[in-house]
C-alpha positions as CSV (number, residue, x, y, z in Angstrom):
1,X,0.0,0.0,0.0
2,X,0.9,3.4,-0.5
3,X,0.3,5.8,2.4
4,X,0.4,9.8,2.7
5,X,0.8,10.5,6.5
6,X,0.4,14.3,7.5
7,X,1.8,14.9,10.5
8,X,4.0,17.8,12.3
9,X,4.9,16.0,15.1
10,X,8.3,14.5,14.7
11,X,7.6,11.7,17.1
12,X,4.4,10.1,16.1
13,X,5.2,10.9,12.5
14,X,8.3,8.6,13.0
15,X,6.5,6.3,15.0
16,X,3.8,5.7,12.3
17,X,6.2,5.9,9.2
18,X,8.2,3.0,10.9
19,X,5.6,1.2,11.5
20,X,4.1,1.1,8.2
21,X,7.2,0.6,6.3
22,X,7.3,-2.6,8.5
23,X,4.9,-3.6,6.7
24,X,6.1,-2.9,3.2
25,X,3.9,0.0,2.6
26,X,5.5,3.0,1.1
27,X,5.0,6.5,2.9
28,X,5.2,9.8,1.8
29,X,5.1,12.0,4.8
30,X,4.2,15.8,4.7
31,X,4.6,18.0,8.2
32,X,2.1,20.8,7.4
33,X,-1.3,20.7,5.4
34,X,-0.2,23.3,2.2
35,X,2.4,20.4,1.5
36,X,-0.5,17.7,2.1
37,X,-2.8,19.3,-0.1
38,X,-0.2,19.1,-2.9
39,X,0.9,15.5,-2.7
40,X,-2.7,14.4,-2.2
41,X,-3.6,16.5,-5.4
42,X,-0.8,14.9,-7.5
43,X,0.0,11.2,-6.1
44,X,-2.4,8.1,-6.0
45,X,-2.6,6.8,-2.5
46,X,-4.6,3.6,-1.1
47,X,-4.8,6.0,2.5
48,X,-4.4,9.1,3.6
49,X,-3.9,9.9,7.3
50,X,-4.3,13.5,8.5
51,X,-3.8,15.4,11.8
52,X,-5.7,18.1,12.2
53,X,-4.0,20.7,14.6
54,X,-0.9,21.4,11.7
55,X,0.9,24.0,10.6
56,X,-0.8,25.5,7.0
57,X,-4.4,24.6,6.7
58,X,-6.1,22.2,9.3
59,X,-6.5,18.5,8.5
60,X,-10.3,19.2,7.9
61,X,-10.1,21.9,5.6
62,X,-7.4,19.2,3.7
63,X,-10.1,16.9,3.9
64,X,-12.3,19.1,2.2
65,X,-10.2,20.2,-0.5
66,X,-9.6,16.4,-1.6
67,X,-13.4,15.6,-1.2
68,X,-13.9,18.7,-3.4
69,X,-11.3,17.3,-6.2
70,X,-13.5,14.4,-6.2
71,X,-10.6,12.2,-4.8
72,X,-12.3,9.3,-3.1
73,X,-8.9,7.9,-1.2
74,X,-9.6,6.9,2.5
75,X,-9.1,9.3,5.1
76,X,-8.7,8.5,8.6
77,X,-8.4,11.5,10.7
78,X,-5.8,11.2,13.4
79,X,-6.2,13.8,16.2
80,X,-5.8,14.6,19.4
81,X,-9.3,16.1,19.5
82,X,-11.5,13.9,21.2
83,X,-14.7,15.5,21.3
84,X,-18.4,14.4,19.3
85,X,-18.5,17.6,18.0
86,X,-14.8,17.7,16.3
87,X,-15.6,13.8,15.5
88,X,-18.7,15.0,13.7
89,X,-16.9,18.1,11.5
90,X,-14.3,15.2,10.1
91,X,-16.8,12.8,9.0
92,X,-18.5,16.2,7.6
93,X,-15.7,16.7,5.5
94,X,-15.4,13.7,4.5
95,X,-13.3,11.6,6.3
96,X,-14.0,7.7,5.9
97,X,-12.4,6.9,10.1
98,X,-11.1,8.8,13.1
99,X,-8.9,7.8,15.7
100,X,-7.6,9.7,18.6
101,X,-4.4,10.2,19.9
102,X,-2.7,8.0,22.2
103,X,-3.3,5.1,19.8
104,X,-1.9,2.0,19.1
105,X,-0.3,0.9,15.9
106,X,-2.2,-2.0,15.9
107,X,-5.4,-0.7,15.7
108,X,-4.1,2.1,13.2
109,X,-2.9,-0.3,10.9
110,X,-6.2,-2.7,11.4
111,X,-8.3,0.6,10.3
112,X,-5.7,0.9,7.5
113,X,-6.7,-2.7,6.3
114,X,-10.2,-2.4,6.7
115,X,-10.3,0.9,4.5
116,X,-8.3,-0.5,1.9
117,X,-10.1,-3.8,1.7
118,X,-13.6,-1.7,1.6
119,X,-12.2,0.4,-1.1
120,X,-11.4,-2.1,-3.2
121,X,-14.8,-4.1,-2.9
122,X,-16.3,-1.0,-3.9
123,X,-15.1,-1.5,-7.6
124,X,-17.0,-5.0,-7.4
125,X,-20.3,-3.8,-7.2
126,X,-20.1,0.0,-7.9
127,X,-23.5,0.8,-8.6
128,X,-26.0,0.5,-5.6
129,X,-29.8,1.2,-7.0
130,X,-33.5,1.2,-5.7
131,X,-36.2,1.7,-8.4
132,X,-34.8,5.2,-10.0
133,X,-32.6,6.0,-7.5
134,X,-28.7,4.8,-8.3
135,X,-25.7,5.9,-5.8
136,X,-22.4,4.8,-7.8
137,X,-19.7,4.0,-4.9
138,X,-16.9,4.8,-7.5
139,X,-17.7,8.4,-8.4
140,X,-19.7,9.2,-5.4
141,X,-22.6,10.1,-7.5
142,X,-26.2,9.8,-6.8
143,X,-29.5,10.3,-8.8
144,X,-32.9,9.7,-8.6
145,X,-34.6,10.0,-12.3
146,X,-31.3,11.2,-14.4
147,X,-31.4,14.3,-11.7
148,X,-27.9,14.6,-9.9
149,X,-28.4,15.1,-6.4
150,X,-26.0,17.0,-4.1
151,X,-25.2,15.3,-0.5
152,X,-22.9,15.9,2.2
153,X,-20.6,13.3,3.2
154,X,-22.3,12.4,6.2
155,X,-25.9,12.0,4.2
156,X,-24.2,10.1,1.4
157,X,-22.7,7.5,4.0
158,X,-26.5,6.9,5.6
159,X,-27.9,6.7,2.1
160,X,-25.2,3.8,1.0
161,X,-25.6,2.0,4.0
162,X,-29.7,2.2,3.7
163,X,-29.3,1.4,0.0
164,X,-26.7,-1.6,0.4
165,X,-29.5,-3.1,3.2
166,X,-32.6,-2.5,1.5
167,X,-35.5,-3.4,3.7
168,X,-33.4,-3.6,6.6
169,X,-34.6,-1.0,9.4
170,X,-31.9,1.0,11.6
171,X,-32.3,2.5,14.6
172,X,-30.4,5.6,15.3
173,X,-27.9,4.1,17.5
174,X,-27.1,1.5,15.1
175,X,-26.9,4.3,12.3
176,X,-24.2,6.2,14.9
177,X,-22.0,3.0,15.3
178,X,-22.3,2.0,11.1
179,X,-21.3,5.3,9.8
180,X,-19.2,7.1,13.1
181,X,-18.1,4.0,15.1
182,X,-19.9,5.3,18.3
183,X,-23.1,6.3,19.7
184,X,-24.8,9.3,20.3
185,X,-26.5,9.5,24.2
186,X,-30.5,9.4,23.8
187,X,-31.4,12.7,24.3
188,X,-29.7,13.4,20.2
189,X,-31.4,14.3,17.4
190,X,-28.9,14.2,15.0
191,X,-29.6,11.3,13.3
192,X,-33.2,12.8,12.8
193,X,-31.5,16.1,11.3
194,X,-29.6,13.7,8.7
195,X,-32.5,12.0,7.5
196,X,-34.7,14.7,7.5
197,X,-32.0,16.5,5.3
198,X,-31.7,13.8,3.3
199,X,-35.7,13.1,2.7
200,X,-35.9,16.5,0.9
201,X,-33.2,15.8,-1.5
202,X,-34.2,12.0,-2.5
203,X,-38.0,12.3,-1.8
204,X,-39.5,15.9,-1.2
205,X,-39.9,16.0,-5.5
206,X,-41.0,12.6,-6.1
207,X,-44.8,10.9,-5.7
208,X,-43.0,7.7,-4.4
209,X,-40.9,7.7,-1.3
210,X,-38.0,5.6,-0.4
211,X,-36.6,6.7,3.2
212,X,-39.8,5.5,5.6
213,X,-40.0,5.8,9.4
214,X,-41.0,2.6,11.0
215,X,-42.4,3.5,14.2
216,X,-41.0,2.5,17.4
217,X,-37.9,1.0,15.7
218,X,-35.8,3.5,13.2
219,X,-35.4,4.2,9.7
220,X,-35.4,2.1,6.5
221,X,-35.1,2.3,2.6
222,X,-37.8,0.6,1.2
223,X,-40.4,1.0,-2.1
224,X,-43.0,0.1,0.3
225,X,-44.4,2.6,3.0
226,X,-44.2,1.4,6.6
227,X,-46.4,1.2,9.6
């Protein structure tokens, strides 16, 4: 594999480049985000892993930037910041994991290997589709009736994993855990805010609806309405 680690400090940038090249992956490291940006821009990587809290611009404004050059790499965001609320603003901009400092190499490199190996099963079966509503995993791309429809990262993640379990109803913890890795406490509505979002962009315009509410248990994507 080849890895792009963005990283100022000298220790855990060390740390992690040893550890990978253990491995036999090759690493381009970069110690501030302007540098990032460009080797992200002009090299093919399998995974990119980005601190925030560096010199230049800030791992998620990187994020963004790639997202926005329609690179579809996995991110992992590797911070120190620790709260829901940063956790949320790098899955917002597009980061696929996010793991927070101390960490283990171990685990790291188990994320690495699970991205990787999820990225490349996307190019199995790149097209996920309900009725007239397609969401292609390659380009990121969804439509609904030849009509291009613009979602945030965090609605397109919800909508692939409703799409790629059609029929299967999620509750909003097990939505939390699928797309962030952790839960949100009870009293949350974000998961509502998501859907909600998301309803107006893949239903609000069309006579049949596809994201149904199944009361007393969660959310589902179905062609039939639920009770």
């Amino acid at each position: 594999m080849r890895i792009l680690v963005v990283e100022d400090d000298p220790k855990i940038s060390s740390f992690v480049k040893i550890g990978l090249e253990s491995y036999d992956c090759t690493v381009d490291m970069a110690y501030d985000g302007t540098i990032g940006e460009k080797f992200a821009l002009s090299r093919k990587y399998d995974v990119m892993i980005l601190d925030v809290v560096i010199p230049g611009i800030s791992g998620f404004e990187l994020c963004k930037r790639i997202r926005n050059n329609n690179i579809l790499t996995p991110v992992i965001i590797l911070t120190s910041l620790d709260s829901v609320e940063d956790k949320l603003t790098g899955f917002e901009c597009g980061a696929d994991d996010y793991l927070v400092k101390p960490f283990s190499f171990q685990e790291l490199f188990a994320r690495i290997k699970a991205l990787n190996r999820r990225s490349k099963e996307a190019f199995v079966s790149p097209v996920l589709k309900v009725l007239d509503l397609e969401l292609d995993s390659i380009t990121r791309k969804v439509r609904r009736s030849d009509r291009e429809i613009n979602l945030t990262a965090t609605e397109y993640k919800i909508l692939e994993l409703l799409l790629s379990n059609k029929g299967r109803v999620f509750d909003r913890i097990l939505i939390a855990e699928k797309i962030w890795g952790f839960s949100f406490n009870s009293g949350t509505n974000v998961i509502d805010v998501h859907i909600n979002s998301l309803r107006k962009k893949i239903d609000k315009d069309f006579s049949q609806k596809l994201i149904h509410t199944k009361k007393g248990f969660g959310y589902v994507l179905s062609e039939e309405p639920q009770t």
